[in-house]
C-alpha positions in Angstrom: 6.7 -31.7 37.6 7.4 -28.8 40.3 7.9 -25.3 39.1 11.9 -24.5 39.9 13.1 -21.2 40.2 15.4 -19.8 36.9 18.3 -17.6 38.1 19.2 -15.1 35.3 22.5 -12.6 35.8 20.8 -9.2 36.0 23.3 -8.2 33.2 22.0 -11.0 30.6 18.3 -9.9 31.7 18.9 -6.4 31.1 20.5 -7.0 27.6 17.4 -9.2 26.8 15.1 -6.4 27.7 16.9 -4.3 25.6 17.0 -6.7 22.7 13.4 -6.7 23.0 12.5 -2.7 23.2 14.8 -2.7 20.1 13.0 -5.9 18.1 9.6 -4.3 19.9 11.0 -0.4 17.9 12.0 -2.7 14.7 8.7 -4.0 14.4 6.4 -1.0 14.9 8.6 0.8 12.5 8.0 -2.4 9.9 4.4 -1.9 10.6 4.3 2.5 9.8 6.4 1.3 6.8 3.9 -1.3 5.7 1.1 1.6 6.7 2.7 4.2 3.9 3.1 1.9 1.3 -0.5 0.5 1.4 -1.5 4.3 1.4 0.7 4.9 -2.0 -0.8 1.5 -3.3 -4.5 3.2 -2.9 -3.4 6.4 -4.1 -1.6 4.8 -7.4 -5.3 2.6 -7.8 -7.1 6.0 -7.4 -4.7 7.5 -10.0 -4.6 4.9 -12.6 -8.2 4.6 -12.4 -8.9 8.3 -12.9 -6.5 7.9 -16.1 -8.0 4.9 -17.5 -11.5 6.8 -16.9 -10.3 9.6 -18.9 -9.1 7.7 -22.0 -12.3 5.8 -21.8 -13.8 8.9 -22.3 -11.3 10.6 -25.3 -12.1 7.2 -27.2 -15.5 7.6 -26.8 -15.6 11.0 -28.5 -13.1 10.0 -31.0 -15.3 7.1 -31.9 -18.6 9.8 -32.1 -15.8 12.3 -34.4 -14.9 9.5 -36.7 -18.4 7.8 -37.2 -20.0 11.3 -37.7 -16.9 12.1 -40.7 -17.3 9.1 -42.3 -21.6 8.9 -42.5 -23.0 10.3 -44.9 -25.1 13.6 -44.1 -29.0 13.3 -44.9 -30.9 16.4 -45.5 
C-alpha cells in the first residue's frame, strides 16, 4: 500500500493542537492532583500509626497499674 498524502484545513489542525495542549494541561493537572493526595494518604498512615503507638503504650501502663493494685504486696 503507498503512503498518500492527508490534507488537513489549517483551522481543524489548529483546534486539534489546541485540544491536545488542553487534554496534555488536564492530565498533568490529574497527575499533581493524584501527587497530593498520595502525600495526605502517607501523612494520615504516619499519623494513625503514631496514635495507635501511643495507645499501645497507655494500655501497657494501665495493664502494669491495675496488675500492681490488685496483687497482693509481699514484705
Amino acid at each position: 500500500m503507498e503512503k498518500m498524502p492527508v490534507f488537513v484545513k489549517i483551522e481543524e489542525y489548529n483546534e486539534v493542537l489546541n485540544l491536545m495542549r488542553t487534554i496534555r494541561k488536564k492530565l498533568d493537572e490529574a497527575k499533581g492532583t493524584l501527587l497530593k493526595i498520595h502525600d495526605l494518604k502517607n501523612e494520615e498512615d504516619h499519623q494513625l500509626e503514631m496514635w495507635q503507638n501511643t495507645l499501645a503504650e497507655v494500655e501497657k501502663k494501665i495493664d502494669f497499674v491495675d496488675h500492681s493494685l490488685n496483687e497482693p504486696q509481699h514484705f
